[in-house]
N, C-alpha and C positions, 0 to 999 in steps of 0.2 A: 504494500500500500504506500503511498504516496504522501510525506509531510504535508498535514495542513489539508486532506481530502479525503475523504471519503469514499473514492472510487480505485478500486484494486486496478492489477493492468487485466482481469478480463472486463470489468468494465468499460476502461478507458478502450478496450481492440473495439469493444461491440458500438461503442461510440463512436469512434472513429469511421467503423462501416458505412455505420449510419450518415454522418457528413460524407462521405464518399459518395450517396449517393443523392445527397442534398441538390446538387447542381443540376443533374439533369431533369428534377422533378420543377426546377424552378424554372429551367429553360421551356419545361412544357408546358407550364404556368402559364408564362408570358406570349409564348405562340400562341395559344387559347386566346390570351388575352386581345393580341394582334389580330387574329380571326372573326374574334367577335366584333373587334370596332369594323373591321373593311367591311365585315356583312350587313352591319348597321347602317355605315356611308352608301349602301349598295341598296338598301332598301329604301331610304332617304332620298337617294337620287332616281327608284325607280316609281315613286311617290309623286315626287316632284314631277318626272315628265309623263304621270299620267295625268295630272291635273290639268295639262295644256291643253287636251283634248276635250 
């Protein structure tokens, strides 16, 4: 165990997995995220050019 912590070294491994795999969950986050605004601009615009008619 670790001065000053409470977390052994299998904690700290299982932990560490864990942020290992942090990034790509956040990259898929953000693509969502990206996704959803362009389909929102997308329906906004196809909104708009029905109302000309």
């Amino acid at each position: 165990m670790l001065p000053g912590s409470q977390l052994g070294a299998d904690s700290l491994t299982s932990l560490r997995k864990l942020a290992e795999q942090f990034p790509p969950m956040a990259k898929c986050r953000i693509a969502k995220q990206q996704n959803q605004k362009t389909l929102m601009k997308r329906m906004m615009m196809f909104s708009r050019s029905r109302r000309k008619f």
